[in-house]
N, C-alpha and C positions, 0 to 999 in steps of 0.2 A: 475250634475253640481252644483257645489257651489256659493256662489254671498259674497262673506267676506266682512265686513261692518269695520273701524276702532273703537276703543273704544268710544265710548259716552262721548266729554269731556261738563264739566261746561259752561252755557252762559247763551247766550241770550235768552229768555222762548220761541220768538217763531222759532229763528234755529232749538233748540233741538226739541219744537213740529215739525215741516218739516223734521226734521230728523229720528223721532220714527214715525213719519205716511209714511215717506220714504220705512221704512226698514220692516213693516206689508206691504205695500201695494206691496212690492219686493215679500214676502214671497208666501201672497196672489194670486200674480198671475202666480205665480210657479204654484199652486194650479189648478187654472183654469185651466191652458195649462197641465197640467197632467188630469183633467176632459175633455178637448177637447181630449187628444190625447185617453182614453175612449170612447169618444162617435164615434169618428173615426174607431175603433176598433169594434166596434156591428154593426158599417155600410158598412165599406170595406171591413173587415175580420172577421167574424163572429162567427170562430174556438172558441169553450168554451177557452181551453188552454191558446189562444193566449189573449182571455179577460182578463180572470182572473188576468194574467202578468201583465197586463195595469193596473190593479185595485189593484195589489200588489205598484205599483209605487204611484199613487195615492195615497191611505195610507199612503207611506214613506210621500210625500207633505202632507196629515193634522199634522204628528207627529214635520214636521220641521216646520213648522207655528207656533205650540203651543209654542217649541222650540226657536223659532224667538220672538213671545211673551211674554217668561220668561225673556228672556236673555234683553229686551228692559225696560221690567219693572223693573227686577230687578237693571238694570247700573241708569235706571233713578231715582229712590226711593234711590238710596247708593251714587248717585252723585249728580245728578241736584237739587234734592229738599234739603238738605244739604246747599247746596251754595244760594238756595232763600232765608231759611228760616234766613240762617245769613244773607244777603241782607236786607231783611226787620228789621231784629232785628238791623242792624248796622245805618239803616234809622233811627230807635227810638232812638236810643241813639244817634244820632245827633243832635236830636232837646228837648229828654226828658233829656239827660244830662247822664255821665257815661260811662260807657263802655263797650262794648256787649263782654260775655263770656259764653262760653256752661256748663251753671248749669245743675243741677239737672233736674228743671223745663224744659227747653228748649231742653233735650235731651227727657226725655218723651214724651215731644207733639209733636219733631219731629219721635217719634219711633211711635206714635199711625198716624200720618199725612201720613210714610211709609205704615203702615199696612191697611191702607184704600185705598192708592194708588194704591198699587200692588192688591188686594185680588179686585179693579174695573177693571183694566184690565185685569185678568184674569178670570172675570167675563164676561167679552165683551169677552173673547177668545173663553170660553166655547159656545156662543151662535153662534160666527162664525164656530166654529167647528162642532155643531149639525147640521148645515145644510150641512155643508159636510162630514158628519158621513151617514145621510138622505140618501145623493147620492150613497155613497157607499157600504149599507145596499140594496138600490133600484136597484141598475144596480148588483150586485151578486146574487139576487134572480134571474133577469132574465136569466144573464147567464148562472144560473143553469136548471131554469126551460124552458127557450122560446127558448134559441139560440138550443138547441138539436134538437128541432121540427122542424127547418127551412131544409128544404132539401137543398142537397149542391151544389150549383152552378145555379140553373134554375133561371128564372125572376120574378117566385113570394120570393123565398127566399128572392133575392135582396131588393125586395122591403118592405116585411115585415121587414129584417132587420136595414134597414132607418128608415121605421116607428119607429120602437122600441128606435132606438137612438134620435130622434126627440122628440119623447114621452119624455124620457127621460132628455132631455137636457131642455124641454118647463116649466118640472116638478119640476128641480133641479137648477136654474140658480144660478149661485155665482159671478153675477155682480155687486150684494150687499147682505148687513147681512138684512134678514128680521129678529128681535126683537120680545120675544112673544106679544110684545104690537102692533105687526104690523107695525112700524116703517121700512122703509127700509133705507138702509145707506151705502155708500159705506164703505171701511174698512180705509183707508184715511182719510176719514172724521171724521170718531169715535176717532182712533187715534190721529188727529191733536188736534179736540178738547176736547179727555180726558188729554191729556199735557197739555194744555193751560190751562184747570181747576183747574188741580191741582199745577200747577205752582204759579198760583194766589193765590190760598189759602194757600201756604207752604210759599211764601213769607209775607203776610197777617196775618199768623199766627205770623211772627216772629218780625212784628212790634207790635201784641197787645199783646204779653207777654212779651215785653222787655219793652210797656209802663206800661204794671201792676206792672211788676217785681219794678219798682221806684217808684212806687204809683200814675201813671197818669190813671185817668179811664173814659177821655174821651176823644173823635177821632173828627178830622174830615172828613167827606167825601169828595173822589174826586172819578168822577166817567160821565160816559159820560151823556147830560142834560136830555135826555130822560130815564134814566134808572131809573126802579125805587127799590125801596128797597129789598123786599122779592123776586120779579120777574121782568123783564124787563117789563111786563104792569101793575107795581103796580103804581099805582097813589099818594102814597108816594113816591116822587123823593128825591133820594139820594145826588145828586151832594152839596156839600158846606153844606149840613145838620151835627150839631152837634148830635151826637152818644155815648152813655155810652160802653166803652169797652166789657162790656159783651155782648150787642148788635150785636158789631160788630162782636163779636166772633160766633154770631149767623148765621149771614149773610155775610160773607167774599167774597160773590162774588154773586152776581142774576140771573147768568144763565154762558155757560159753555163758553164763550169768553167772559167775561165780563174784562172790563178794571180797575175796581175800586181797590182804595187803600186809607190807611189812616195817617191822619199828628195827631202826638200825639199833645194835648191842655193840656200843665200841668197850664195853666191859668185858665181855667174852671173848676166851681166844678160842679159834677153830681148834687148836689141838684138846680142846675139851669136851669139842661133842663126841659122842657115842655111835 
């Protein structure tokens, strides 16, 4: 069964994130229900044959994930981030003066802001995938090796073959991405808020190079009061703080929901900040 999702259009940053953690978390749990319908399989029916089939389906579910993955990354890097980064850039040149047009400049930074989008999410894809590469590496060994041994039809077969699916299932959960950093995270969650990261920063980007681009080179902060500069527990609070563009180019957001953004200051000169 298929689940068709309509094209990915331009918005609101956080639709579209609800909308690409939507369509992983759809994919995702395709995924699961084709590992349930596995683990069901080593414990009702225990037949190699009959496994193996289940585990053949299961694969097709990691290849459409990854699949579900490209196809999310790529609409959103060729579409959403496009329409931020003029967003931001059309902000600067309301208040730096001029008029926002897609140079030279502007299209490089958003073809490198692309390539770091897309190459994060399929980053994240990879590491949801190893853990269900894991399972499916782990439950065909058995079936090759354990389900034979099980005599066919008696009460301890029954019951060794549960075991094994239990085992199994206690061993490989895909409730969430466990991260080689140990991190566990649902897939939703990663999803919603690698959108939302990179939503801010491609917007963000397209305000501080349309104020460069006129010769403003310094910003100011708006950003929520507790947050602070480099990290949300940096004790440099960002909010209303005056910032030299390069700065900002450094820090375009302090953590991955971060709300901040910036109003170009062509009244201020850098050799004024502190």
């Amino acid at each position: 069964m298929t689940y068709p999702w309509p094209p990915l259009v331009p918005g609101d940053a956080d639709e579209v994130a609800r909308r690409v953690a939507a369509v992983l978390e759809d994919a995702w749990q395709r995924l699961a229900d084709r590992q349930a319908a596995v683990l069901r399989a080593f414990a009702e029916n225990w037949r190699t044959p009959y496994v193996i089939a289940t585990l053949a389906e299961f694969q097709t579910a990691i290849a459409d994930f990854h699949r579900a993955v490209d196809t999310e990354a790529q609409a959103f890097v060729q579409r959403q981030l496009p329409h931020l980064y003029e967003q931001g850039a059309e902000h600067a040149a309301v208040v730096a003066g001029g008029r926002f047009t897609w140079t030279l400049l502007h299209g490089d930074a958003l073809q490198a802001l692309s390539a770091d989008s897309y190459g994060d999410f399929l980053r994240r894809s990879q590491e949801a995938g190893r853990m269900a590469e894991q399972f499916y590496r782990a439950a065909r060994a058995a079936a090759r090796r354990e389900l034979p041994q099980l005599a066919a039809g008696n009460v301890t077969a029954r019951q060794a073959a549960r075991a094994l699916a239990d085992r199994l299932a206690a061993d490989h959960q895909l409730s969430y991405v466990i991260y080689r950093n140990g991190a566990r995270v649902p897939v939703r969650a990663w999803a919603e808020a690698a959108t939302l990261a990179k939503s801010a920063v491609a917007y963000n980007a397209g305000t501080l190079n349309r104020a460069r681009e006129v010769g403003v080179l310094v910003v100011e902060v708006f950003d929520g009061a507790d947050c602070g500069w480099t990290s949300h527990q940096d004790t440099d609070k960002a909010a209303r703080t005056l910032r030299s563009v390069d700065e900002a180019a450094e820090h375009p957001i302090s953590h991955p929901r971060c709300a901040r953004s910036f109003g170009p200051r062509p009244d201020v000169h850098p050799d004024t900040l502190v």
